[in-house]
N, C-alpha and C positions, 0 to 999 in steps of 0.2 A: 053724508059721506064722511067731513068730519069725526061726528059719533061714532060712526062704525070704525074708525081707523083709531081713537082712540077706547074706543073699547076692545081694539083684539093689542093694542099696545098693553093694558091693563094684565088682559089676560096672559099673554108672554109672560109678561112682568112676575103675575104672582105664579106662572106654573114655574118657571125657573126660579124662585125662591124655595117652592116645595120641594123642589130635586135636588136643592142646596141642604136644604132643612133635612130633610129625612133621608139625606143619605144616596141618591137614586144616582146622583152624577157617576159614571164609570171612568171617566180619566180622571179622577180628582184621588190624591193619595193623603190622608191623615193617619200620624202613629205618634207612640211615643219610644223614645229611646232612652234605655237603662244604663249604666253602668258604673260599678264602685259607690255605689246610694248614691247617685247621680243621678236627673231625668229631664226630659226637655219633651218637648212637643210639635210636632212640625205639620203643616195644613198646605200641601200645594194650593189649593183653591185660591185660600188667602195671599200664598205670596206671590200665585201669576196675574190679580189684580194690577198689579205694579208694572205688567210686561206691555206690549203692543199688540195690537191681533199679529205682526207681521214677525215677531220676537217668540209668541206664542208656536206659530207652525215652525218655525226655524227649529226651536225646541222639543216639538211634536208634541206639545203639553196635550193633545185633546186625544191621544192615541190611549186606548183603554190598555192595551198589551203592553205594560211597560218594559216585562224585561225582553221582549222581541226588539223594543228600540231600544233599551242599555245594548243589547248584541249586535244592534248593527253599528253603535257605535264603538263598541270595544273590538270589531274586528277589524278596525279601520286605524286600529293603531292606540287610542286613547287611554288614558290607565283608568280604571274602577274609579277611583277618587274625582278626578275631572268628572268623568259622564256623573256620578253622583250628584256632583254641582251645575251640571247643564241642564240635565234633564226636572231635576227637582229643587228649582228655581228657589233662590233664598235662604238655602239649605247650609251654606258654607258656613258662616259665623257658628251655628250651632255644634258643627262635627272641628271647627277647628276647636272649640272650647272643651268638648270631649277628647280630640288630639293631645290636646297641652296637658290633660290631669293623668291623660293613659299612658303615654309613650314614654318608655326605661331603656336605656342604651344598654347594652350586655357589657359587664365588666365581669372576666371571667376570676374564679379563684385564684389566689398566687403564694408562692413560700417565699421562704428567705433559707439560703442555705447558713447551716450556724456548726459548723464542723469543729468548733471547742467547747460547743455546750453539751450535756446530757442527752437533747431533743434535739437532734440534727437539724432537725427541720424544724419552721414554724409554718404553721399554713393561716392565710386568710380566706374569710367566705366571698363566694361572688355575687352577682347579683342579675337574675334573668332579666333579658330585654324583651320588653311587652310592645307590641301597635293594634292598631288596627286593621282588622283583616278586611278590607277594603271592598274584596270583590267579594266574600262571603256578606258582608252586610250591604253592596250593593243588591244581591237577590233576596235577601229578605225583604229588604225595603219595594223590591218592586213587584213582589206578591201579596203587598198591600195587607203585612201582617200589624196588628194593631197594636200589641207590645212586643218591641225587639228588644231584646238584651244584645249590647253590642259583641260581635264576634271578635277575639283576640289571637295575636297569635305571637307563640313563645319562643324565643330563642335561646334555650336552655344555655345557661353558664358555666362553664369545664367546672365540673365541684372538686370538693376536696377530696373526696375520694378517689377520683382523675386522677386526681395530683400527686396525691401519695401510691397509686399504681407505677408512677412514673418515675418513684424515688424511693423505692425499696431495696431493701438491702439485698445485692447478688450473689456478694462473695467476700470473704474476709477470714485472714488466717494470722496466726500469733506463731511467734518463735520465744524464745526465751534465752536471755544474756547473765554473764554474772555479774551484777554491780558490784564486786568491791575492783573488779577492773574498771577502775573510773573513768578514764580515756575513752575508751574502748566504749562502752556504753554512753560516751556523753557522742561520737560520733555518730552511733545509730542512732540516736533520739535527734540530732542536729538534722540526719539524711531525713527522717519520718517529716521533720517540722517542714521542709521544702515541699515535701510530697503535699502535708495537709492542705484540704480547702484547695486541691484543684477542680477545675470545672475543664472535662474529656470533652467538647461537642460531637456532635454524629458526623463519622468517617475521617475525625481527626486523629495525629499519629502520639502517644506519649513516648520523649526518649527520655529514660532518666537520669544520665549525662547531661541534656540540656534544663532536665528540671531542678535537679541538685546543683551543678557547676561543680565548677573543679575544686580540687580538695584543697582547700589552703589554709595556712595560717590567720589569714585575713581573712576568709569568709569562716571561720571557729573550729575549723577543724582541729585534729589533736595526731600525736604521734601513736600510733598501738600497733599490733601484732596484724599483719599479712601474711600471704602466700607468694612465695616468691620460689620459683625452680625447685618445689617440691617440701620448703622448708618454711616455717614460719618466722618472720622476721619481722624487727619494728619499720613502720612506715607509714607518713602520712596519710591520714584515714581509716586507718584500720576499724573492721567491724560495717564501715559502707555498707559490704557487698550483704548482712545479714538485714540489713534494709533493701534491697532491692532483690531479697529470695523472698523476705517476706511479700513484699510485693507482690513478684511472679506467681508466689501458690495461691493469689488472693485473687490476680488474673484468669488462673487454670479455673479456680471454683466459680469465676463467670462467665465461664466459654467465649473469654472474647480471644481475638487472634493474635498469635504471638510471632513478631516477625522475625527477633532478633533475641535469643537468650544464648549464654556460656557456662559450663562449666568451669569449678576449678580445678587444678590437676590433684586436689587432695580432697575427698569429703569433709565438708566444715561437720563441725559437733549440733548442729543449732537443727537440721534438717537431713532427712534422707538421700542416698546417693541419688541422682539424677532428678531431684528439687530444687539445688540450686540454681543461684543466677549471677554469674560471676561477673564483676564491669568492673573498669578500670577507663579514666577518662582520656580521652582521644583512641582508646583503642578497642574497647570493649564495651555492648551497649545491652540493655535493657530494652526492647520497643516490642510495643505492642498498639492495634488499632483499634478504635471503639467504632466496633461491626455494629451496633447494636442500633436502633430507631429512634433514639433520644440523645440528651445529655448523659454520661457520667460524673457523679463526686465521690472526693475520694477524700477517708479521714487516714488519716495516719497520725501516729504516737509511740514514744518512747518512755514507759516512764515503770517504776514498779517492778525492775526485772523479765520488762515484757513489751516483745516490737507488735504492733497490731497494723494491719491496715484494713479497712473495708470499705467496699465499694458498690455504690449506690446508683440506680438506675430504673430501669423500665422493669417492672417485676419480672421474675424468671417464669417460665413454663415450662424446666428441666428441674432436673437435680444431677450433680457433678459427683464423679468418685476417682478420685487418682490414682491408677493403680503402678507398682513396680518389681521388675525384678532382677534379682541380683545374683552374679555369682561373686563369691567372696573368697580373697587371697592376704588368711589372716600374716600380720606383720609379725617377726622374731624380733625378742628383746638380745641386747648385743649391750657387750661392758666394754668400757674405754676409760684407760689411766687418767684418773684427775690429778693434775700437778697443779700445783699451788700458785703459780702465775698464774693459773688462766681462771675466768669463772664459771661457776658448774653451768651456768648459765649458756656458756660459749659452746660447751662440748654437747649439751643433753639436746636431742633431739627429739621428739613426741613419736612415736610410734603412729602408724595410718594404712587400717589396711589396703591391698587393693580390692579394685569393685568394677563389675560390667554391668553396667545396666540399662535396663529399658522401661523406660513408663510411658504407660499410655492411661488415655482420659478414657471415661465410661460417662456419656453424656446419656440418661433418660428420660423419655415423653413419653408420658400415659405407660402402656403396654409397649411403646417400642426400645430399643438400647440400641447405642452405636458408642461402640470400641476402635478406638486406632492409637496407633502407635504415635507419640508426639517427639519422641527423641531417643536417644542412643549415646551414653558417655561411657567412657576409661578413666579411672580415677587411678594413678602411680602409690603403690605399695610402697612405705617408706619403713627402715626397720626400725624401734626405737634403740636410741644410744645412751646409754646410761653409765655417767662418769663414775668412778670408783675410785678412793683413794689406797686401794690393796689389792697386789698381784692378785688373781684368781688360779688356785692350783690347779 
């Protein structure tokens, strides 16, 4: 009886060696894993040695259908990763060691806004965030494929291309000053410099009253020629207001919304009637709101005979055209006695015709166009007065 009980021990013995040997076992899973000239090798057989018969059935190690048990455990709540290391005993050292060499955190592109250099912009590259696609290489692994390449998955990094979509130029218009008036052009270059290197966020208001401040001595302003009750006169700031029209047309050519613009009661020389944008602080403003889906920045400059501003943002999918019209009430020249007390200065008046007019924006997409009317101004006819030192007969 002995003999016989150790002869069918034997034979146990060696036929389960054979189903080891040659492959025959059905719940036993051997492969190797690739990735990045990485490779490792994993043998459940080998590492549920190690387990209990009562740690074995907990785990269902002898179940031939592995991924019918990853499914029951993944529907019960557990993540791919876990049921990986439960089900496929020993398993974890090796996929943390592939973790640590795969996994990249998504650092997306970024600029730097440079509103006084040449290249507005600098941009840096970003860097996609790589893992482990967990549950893709949990069904591989449990279809008992012999080389997996491990499955990834990519969290693409905003690129630079993104970025520079997002910071394109919208709009931007020039006027032109005469520098040998030095005052007068050191103000608009002073108003441009407050403007430069603003940063607009989305659904914020710009007033430019509160981004210039008030005209003073102390903050550099200079005395020069304004509009005052139809005349041009010296006064603090003068030229301001040819910074803050250049502005407005730079506005209009980005279709953003304009809340708050004025006329002056004379057309200035620098733009067309109903292009200006007259301000005057505490009582007359510039605002306009950035509608747009992003940031706007805005360069501004005075320099060379020439106000500029442009304005940078989400690239357009329009094109702008500002149209106007006008009736015109040209001005009579008129002579006035110069006497020698006073200076020609005192008496001469500029001539300014008058003007009615209406502009309106012409915004187009693809095939379609939308026209409307944005405004409506009276400009006062002034006549020019020209001092004479001789009766006219």
């Amino acid at each position: 009886m002995k003999l016989k009980i150790l002869t069918l021990t034997i034979l146990v013995s060696v036929l389960f060696c054979n189903i080891f040997a040659f492959g025959l076992c059905p719940w036993d899973t051997t492969f190797t894993l690739h990735c990045q000239g990485k490779s490792a090798t994993y043998s459940l057989s080998k590492e549920a040695q190690n387990l209990s018969n009562e740690e074995k059935e907990m785990r269902k190690i002898y179940h031939a259908d592995k991924w019918q048990v990853a499914q029951e455990f993944l529907q019960i709540g557990l993540p791919p990763r876990a049921v990986l290391n439960y089900i496929f005993y020993g398993i974890s050292p090796i996929l943390d060691d592939f973790e640590q060499k795969i996994t990249k955190n998504k650092v997306d592109a970024t600029f730097k806004f440079c509103p006084d250099e040449k290249e507005k912009f600098l941009y840096f590259n970003g860097v996609d965030g790589v893992e482990i696609d967990w549950y893709a290489l949990l069904k591989q692994v449990c279809q008992k494929n012999k080389k997996i390449q491990i499955p990834l998955k990519i969290d693409r990094a905003k690129s630079i291309k993104q970025l520079k979509d997002q910071t394109a130029l919208k709009g931007q218009f020039t006027t032109y000053f005469n520098q040998e008036k030095v005052s007068r052009s050191h103000n608009v270059a002073l108003a441009l410099q407050y403007i430069n290197g603003t940063i607009l966020h989305q659904g914020e208001t710009f007033s430019f009253n509160q981004k210039v401040g008030q005209r003073t001595q102390e903050r550099g302003f200079k005395s020069a020629k304004i509009i005052v009750g139809g005349r041009y006169v010296d006064g603090l700031g003068g030229g301001v207001c040819q910074a803050s029209t250049t502005l407005y047309n730079a506005v209009l050519l980005a279709n953003l919304k304009v809340e708050e613009v004025h006329a002056h009661t004379l057309v200035p020389s620098y733009v067309l009637a109903g292009r200006d944008a007259m301000v005057s602080f505490g009582a007359f403003d510039l605002k306009f709101v950035n509608d747009t889906n992003g940031d706007l920045y805005f360069v501004a400059f005075g320099q060379n005979g020439k106000a500029t501003v442009q304005i940078y943002g989400i690239k357009n999918d329009f094109e702008v055209e500002i149209q106007t019209e006008q009736e015109r009430t040209p001005f009579e020249k008129k002579y006035a006695l110069w006497t020698k007390d006073k200076k020609f200065s005192d008496l001469y008046v500029a001539g300014s015709d008058g003007v009615k007019s209406k502009t309106f924006l012409v915004v187009k997409r693809g095939q379609n166009e939308e026209k409307r009317q944005i405004r409506a101004d009276t400009y006062q006819k002034v006549d020019c007065i020209y001092p004479i030192d001789v009766v006219l007969p």
